[in-house]
VOGU-3710 file (C-alpha; in Angstrom, 3 decimals, decimal comma):
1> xxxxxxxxxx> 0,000/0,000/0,000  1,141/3,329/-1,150  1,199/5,700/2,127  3,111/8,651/0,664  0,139/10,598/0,134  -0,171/10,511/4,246  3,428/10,913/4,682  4,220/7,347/5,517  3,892/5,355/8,313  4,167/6,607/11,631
11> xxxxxxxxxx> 7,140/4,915/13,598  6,280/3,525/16,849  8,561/3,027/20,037  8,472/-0,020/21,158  9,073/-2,312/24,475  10,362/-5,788/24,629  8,727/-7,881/26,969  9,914/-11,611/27,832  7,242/-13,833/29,706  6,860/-16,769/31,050
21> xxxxxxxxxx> 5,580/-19,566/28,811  2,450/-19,929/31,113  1,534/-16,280/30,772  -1,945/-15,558/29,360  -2,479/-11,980/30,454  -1,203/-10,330/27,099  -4,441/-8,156/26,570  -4,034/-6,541/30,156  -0,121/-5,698/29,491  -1,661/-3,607/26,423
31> xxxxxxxxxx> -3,928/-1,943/28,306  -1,459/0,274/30,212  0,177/1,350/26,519  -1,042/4,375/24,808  -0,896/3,720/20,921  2,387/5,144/19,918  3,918/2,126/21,933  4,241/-0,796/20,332  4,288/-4,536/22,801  6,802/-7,297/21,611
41> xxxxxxxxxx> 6,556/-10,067/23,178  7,802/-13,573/23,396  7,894/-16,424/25,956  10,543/-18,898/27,564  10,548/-22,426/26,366  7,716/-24,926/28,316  8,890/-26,647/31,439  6,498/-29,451/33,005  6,444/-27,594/36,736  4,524/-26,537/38,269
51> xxxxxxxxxx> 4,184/-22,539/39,627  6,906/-22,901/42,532  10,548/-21,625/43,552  12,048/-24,654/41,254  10,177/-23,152/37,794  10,670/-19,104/39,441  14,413/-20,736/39,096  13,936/-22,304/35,756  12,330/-19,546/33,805  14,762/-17,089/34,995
61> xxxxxxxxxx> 18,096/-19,171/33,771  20,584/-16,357/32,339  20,484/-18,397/29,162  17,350/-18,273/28,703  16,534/-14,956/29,527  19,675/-14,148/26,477  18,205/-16,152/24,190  14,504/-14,632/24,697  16,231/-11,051/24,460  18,113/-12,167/21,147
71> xxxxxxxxxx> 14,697/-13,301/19,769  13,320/-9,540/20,703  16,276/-7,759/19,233  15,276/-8,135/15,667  12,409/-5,340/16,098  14,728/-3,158/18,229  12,840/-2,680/21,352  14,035/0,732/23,379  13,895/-1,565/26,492  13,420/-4,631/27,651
81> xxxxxxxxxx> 11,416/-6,305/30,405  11,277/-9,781/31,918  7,303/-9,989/33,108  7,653/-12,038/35,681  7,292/-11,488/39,708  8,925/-14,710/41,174  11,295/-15,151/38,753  12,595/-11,888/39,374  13,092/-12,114/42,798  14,102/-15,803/43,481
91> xxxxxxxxxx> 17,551/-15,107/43,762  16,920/-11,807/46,096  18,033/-8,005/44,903  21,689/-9,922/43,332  19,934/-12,108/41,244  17,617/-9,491/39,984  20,568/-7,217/39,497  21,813/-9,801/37,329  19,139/-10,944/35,513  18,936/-7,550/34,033
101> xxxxxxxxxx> 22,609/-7,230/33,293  22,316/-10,286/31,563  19,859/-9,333/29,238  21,126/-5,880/28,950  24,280/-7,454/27,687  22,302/-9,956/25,195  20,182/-7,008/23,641  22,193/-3,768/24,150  19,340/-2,257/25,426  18,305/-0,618/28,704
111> xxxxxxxxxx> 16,353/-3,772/30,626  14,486/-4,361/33,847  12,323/-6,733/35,845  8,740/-6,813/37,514  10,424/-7,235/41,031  13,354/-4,486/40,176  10,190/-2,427/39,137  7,672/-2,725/42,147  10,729/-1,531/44,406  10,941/1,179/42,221
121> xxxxxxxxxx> 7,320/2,027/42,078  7,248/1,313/45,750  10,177/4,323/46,647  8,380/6,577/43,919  5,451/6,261/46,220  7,497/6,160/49,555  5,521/3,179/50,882  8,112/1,447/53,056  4,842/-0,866/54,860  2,918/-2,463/52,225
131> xxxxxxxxxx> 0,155/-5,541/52,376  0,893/-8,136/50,257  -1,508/-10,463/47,989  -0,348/-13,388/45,956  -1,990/-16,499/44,186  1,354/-18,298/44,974  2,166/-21,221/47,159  3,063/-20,717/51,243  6,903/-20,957/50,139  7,064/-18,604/47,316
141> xxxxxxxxxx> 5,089/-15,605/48,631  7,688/-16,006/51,764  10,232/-15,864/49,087  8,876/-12,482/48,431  8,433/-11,573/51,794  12,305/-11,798/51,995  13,061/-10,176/48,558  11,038/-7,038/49,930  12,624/-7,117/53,272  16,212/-7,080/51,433
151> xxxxxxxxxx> 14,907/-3,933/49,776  14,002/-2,048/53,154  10,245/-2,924/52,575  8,335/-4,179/55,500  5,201/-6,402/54,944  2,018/-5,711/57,017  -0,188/-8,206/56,028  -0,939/-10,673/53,907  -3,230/-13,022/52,061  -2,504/-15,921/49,357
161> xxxxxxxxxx> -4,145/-18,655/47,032  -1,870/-21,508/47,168  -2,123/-22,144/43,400  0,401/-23,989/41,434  -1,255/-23,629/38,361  -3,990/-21,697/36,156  -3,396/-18,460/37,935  -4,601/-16,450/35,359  -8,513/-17,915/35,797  -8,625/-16,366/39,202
171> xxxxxxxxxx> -11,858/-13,872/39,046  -11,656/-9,927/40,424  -13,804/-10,969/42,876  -11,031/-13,593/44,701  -8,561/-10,695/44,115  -10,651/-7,795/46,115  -11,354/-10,420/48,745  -7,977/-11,278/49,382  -6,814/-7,341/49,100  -8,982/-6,994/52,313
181> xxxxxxxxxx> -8,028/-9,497/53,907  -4,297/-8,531/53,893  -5,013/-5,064/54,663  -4,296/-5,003/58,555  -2,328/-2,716/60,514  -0,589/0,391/59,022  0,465/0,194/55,713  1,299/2,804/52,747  0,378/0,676/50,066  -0,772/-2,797/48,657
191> xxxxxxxxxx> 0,954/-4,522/46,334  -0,730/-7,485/44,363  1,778/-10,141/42,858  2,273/-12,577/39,700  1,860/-11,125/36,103  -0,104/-13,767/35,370  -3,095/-12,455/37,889  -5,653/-10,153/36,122  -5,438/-6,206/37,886  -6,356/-3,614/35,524
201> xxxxxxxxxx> -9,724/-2,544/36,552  -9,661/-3,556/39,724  -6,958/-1,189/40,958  -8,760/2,164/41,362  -11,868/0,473/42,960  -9,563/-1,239/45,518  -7,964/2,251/45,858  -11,145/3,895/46,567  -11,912/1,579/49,071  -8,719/0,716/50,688
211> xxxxxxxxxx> -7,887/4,705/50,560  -4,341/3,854/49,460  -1,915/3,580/46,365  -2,785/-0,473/44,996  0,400/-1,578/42,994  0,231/-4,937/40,966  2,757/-6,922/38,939  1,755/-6,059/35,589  1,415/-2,325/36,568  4,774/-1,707/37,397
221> xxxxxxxxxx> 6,181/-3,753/34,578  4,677/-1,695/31,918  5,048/1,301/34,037  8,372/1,249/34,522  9,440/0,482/31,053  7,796/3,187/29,325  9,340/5,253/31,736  12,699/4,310/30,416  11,639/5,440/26,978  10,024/8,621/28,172
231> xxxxxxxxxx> 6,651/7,379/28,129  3,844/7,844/31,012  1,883/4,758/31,347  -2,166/4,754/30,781  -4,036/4,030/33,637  -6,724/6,491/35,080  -7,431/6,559/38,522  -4,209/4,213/39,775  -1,800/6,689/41,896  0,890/5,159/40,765
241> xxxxxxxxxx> -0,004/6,894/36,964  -2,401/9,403/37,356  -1,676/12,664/38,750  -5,344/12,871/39,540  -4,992/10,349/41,718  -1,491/10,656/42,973  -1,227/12,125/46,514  0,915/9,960/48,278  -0,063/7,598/50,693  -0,522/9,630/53,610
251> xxxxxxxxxx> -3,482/11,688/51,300  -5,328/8,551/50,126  -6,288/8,312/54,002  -9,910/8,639/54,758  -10,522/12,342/56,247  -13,480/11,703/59,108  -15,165/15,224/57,800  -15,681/13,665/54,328  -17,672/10,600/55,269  -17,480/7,160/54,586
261> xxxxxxxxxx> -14,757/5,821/51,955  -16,651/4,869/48,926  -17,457/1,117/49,320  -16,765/-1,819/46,281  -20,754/-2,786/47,273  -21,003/0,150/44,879  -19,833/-1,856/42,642  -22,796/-5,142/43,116  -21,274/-8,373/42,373  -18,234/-6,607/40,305
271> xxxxxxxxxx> -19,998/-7,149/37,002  -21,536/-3,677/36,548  -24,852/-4,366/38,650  -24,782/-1,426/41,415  -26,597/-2,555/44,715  -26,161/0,756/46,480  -24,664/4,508/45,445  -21,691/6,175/47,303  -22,477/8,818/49,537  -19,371/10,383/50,255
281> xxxxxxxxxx> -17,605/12,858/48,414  -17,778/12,967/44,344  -16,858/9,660/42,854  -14,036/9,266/40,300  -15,745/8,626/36,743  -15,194/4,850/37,464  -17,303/4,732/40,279  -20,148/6,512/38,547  -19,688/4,700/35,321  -19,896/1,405/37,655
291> xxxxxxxxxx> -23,513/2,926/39,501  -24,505/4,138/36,090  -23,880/-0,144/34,936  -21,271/0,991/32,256  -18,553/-0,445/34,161  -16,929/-3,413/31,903  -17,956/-6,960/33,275  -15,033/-8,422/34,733  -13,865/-11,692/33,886  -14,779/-15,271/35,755
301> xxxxxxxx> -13,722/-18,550/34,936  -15,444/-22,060/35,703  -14,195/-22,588/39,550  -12,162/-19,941/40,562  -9,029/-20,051/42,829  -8,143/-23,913/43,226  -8,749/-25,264/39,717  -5,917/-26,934/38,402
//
């Protein structure tokens, strides 16, 4: 096709992305992208583990990660990122450090990791006491635990699935029921792990309710690496990217004059069917598009957290 008449084609910036060969959550990563950022993605080669420490260690191989990063180089990505929480921080802040110098090397390009991320994300925010929600196993979300205490981040609370498998079927509704129940005691922040966990629209109703910053895997991935080409990530109402809703922790908190926080039983049974209106103070568009039943259902798989 002959685009000279429009002045040819309008070059895109793109980001490399390697995944997991398990991951399933490409349409989310793309939602945080505005559309003069281009996604490339590809995946490490199939193991027959199960989600645990042993596959965080097998996905995250130097060798492979090269490899996956030599695949990426032929569209030249301005950065690359491994999407993937535990095999990021497996082998602590070192082995993160060198993950990314490995595939820095590989790809001459600037590169990064979901766990080097969320520590960034976390000092942009200046959370230092964050609750913690994960799908994983007993074993691996301690594994995190101690990746996040290495960093200088203390963890308040927490709640976790115990899946070894199928993450990426786990419904919203399993999610905001876990965010609540690791929200206990004083925290800055929650931070919801594994890229392969669905996130998007559930962060600024969590937010609203929880009345602070809600951080998640694939968040600070994509966040992160369109910061390293100059890009601001898309996603309105999540502090972490809007300047709407970015007031720092201490802000988010509930003021007693204003009322009650804004409840997700706005929000019915999550699928855009409103049982009750917030009476507080004006609602972010989300929450009225959600009472007004324009809020996008939200995905639910045959049953739930558990199914293997």
């Amino acid at each position: 096709m002959d685009v000279s008449f429009l002045g040819g084609p309008r070059p895109q910036r793109g980001v490399g992305v390697v995944a997991p060969f398990d991951f399933a959550l490409d349409r989310e990563l793309w939602r945080w992208v505005p559309d003069e950022v281009s996604l490339h993605l590809t995946r490490t080669p199939f193991v027959p583990v199960e989600v645990s420490l042993d596959l965080a260690r097998m996905v995250s191989e130097h060798e492979t990660l090269r490899e996956a990063v030599q695949a990426l180089s032929a569209v030249s990505p301005g950065v690359t990122a491994y999407a993937c929480t535990s095999g990021s921080f497996v082998g602590g802040i070192a082995g993160e450090r060198a993950m990314c110098e490995a595939m820095a090397q590989s790809g001459e390009t600037p590169s990064l990791t979901t766990s080097g991320a969320l520590l960034a994300a976390l000092e942009e925010l200046g959370a230092r006491r964050i609750a913690l929600v994960t799908p994983y196993t007993l074993s691996v979300t301690s594994a995190l635990e101690d990746y996040l205490a290495e960093g200088g981040v203390t963890v308040t609370g927490r709640a976790y699935l115990g899946l070894t498998r199928h993450i990426w079927k786990v419904p919203y509704r399993d999610v905001v029921d876990m965010a609540r129940q690791a929200v206990v005691g004083a925290a800055d922040a929650l931070f919801i792990s594994c890229t392969n966990l669905p996130t998007y629209d559930v962060i600024p109703q969590l937010e609203a309710e929880l009345r602070m910053p809600v951080l998640s895997a694939n968040q600070v991935t994509m966040w992160a690496a369109l910061r390293e080409i100059g890009i601001q990530a898309v996603g309105p109402y999540q502090a972490l990217l809007d300047p709407v809703a970015r007031r720092g922790p201490a802000a988010m908190k509930q003021d007693p004059g204003l009322g009650p926080a804004p409840s997700l039983q706005a929000y019915g049974d999550l699928r855009g069917e409103p049982e009750a209106a917030y009476a507080g103070p004006p609602a972010p568009p989300e929450i009225e598009a959600a009472e007004a039943g324009d809020l996008p259902a939200f995905p639910e798989e045959p049953g739930g957290p558990g199914l293997v």
